[in-house]
N, C-alpha and C positions, 0 to 999 in steps of 0.2 A: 761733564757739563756742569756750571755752575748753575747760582741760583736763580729762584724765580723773580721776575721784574715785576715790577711795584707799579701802579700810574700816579704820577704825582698829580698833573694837569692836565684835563682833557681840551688841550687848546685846541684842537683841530686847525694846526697850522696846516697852512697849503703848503710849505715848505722852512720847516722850524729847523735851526743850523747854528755850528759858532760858538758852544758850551762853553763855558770859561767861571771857572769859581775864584770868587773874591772874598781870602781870607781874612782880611782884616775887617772888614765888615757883611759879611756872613753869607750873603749870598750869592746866587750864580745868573750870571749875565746868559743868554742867547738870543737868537735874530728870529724873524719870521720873512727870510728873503724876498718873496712874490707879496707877504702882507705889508713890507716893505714897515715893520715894527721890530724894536726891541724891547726883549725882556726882562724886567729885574725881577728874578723869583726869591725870596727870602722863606725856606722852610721851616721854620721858629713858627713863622706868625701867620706859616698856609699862605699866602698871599702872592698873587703877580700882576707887579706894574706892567702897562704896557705904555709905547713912546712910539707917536708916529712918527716915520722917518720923512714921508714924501717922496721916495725913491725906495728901489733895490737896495738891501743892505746885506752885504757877506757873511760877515761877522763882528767883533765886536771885543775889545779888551780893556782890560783898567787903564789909568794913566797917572804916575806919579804925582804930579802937578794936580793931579784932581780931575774926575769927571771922567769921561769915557773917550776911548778914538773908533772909531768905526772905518770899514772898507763898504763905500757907498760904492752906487752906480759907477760912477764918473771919476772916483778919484778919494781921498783920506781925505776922514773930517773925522770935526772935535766933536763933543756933545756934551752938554751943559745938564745935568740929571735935576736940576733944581726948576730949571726955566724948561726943558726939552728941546732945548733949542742945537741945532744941529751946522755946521757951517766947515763947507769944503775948504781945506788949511793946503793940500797941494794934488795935483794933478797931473799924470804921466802927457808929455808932449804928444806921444805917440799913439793915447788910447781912442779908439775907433767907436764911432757912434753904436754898429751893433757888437758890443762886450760890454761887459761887467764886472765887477769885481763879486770875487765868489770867497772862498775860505782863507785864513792865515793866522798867527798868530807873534807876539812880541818874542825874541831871541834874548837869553844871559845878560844883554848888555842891553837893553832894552829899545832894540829896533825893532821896526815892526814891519814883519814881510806877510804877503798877500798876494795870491794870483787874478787876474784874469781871463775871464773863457768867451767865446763868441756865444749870442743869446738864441744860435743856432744849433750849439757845440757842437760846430762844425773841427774837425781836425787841424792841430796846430794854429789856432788863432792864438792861445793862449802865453801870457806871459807872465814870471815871477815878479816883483817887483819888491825894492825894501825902501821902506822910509826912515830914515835917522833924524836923531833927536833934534837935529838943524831943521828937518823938515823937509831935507833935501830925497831924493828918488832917485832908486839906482837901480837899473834892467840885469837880473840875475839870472834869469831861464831863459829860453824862447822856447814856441814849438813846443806849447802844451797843448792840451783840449778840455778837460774840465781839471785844474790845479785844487786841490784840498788838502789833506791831513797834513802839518808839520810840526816835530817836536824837538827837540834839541836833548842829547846824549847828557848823563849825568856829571860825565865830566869834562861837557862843553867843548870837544873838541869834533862830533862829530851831529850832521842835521841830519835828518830822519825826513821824506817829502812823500807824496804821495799826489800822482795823475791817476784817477780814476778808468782812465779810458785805457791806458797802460794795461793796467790787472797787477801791480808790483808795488811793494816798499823801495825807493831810493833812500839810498844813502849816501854824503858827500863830507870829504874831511872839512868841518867848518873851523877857522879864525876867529876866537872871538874877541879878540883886540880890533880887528879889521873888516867882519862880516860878511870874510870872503870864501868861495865857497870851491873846492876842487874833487875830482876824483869819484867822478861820479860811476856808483854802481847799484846792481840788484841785491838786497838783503832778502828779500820775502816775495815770492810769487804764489798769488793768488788762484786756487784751483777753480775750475767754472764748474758752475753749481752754486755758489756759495754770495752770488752776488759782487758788485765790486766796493773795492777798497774808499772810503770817503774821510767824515771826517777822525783823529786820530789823537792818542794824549799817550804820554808815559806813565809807570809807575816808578816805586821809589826800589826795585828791582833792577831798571833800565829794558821791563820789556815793553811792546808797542802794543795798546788797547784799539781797536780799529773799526770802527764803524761800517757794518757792509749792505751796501744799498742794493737794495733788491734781495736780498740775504736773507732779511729776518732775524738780523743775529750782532751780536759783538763778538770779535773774537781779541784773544791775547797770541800774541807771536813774539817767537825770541830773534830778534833782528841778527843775533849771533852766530844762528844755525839755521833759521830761516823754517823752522818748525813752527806747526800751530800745538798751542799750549792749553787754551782753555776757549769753551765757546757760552757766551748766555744770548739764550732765544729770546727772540722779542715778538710781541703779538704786532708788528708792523711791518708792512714786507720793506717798506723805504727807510732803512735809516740810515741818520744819516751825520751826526757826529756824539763825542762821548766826551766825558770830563769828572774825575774825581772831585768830591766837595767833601762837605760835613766838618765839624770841627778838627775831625780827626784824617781825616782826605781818605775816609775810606768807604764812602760812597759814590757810584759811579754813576751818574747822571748820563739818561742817554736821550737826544731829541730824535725823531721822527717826523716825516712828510707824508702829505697825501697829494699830491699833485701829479698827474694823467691817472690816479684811481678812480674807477667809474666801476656801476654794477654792482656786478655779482662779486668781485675783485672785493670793493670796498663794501659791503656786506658783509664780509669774512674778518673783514681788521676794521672795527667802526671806531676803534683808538688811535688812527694811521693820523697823524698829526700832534699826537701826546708826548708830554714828557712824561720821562719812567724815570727808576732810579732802583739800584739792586745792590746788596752788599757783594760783592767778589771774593773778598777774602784777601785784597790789594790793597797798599796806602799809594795814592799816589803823590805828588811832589808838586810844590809850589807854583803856580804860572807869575811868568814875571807881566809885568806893566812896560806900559811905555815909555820912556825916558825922557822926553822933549816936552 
């Protein structure tokens, strides 16, 4: 078991998701999806902005071009970090009044993929979807239930996915010329007890960092042999995604939720909405931005 988790901010998100460190200017981007706010937390100066969104927001990553794209309610939008201004740039033909857009993150060549889940999650409403740097919208999956953790192999040739409602790591040989995606199989199944799989980041090793909701925990697993590797506890039984920052990417940032915790439950974890943050003894590797 590795180390002890740290609380950075006691935000008491009702559902804090979407981790994403921005190294060129230092700090780490996440969501507050039911607070329907994002956050720029800068650890130099202690501090976190908050941005309201006006809707559910999934997650959340850089953009080359400047400024931020988000997976809102209803569809991909930009965001303007100066003004906060937020504005839906494209929208799935097919998305259904009751879904969402929930977790995703930008791929090598800097598309940006994102699921949707019914606000039911109910079975197989859910769909992958990727946006390219046109703007355009391509249906990659079907027949998810709640879509979260994705990371992309060191050497770009293979995606790493994660349905929670599964209990599994997928894995699919990915194109990164084309962003196309085959050969879908099981890398890592999840043992019950342990909570499920959410959200999810690489390190500069190629193993999978993994967020387990209901868990109480991060664990590290080698997508290669399908072993669990290393675990750090978390004083929150919901969490619910992870992400390397620090100058040195060897800090691992982890967000938590408290949302259906009530009682006696949440008198036991009265941090269940905080960001944490623990050294592992891991670097992990760049997240890309968006390209468009």
């Amino acid at each position: 078991m590795l180390g002890t988790v740290e609380l950075v901010l006691d935000a008491k998100a009702p559902l804090g998701e979407g981790a994403i460190w921005e190294p060129d200017k230092k700090v780490l981007y996440w969501v507050d999806i039911d607070g329907f706010k994002v956050h720029v937390y800068d650890p130099v100066a202690n501090k976190d902005r908050e941005y309201g969104v006006g809707k559910s927001v999934g997650t959340v990553v850089p953009r080359k071009s400047g400024g931020l794209m988000l997976a809102v309610k209803d569809g991909f939008a930009e965001m303007d970090l100066d003004t906060g201004a937020v504005k839906v740039v494209a929208r799935p033909d097919d998305h259904p009044d009751g879904a969402r857009f929930n977790d995703g993150k930008c791929d090598p060549s800097g598309r940006f993929w994102a699921g949707t889940m019914g606000m039911d999650h109910g079975g197989g409403k859910g769909v992958l979807y990727r946006l390219d740097a046109d703007l355009s919208i391509h249906r990659m999956l079907d027949n998810l239930t709640i879509p979260n953790g994705i990371v992309w192999s060191l050497d770009k040739k293979a995606m790493h996915y994660i349905d929670t409602r599964a209990g599994e790591v997928w894995t699919f040989d990915y194109d990164d010329a084309t962003g196309a995606i085959t050969n879908k199989r099981t890398v890592v199944k999840i043992p019950k007890g342990v909570g499920g799989p959410d959200g999810m980041t690489i390190d500069s090793e190629g193993m999978l960092w993994v967020a387990h909701w209901g868990g109480w925990r991060v664990c590290r697993w080698d997508p290669n042999t399908g072993n669990l590797l290393d675990t750090i506890k978390v004083p929150a039984e919901q969490v619910s995604s992870c992400a390397f920052g620090g100058k040195d990417l060897d800090v691992l940032y982890i967000t938590t939720a408290r949302t259906g915790i009530t009682g006696a439950r949440l008198e036991s974890q009265q941090l269940a909405g905080g960001l944490f943050k623990v050294k592992p003894g891991a670097k992990g590797v760049r997240a890309f931005s968006f390209a468009g």
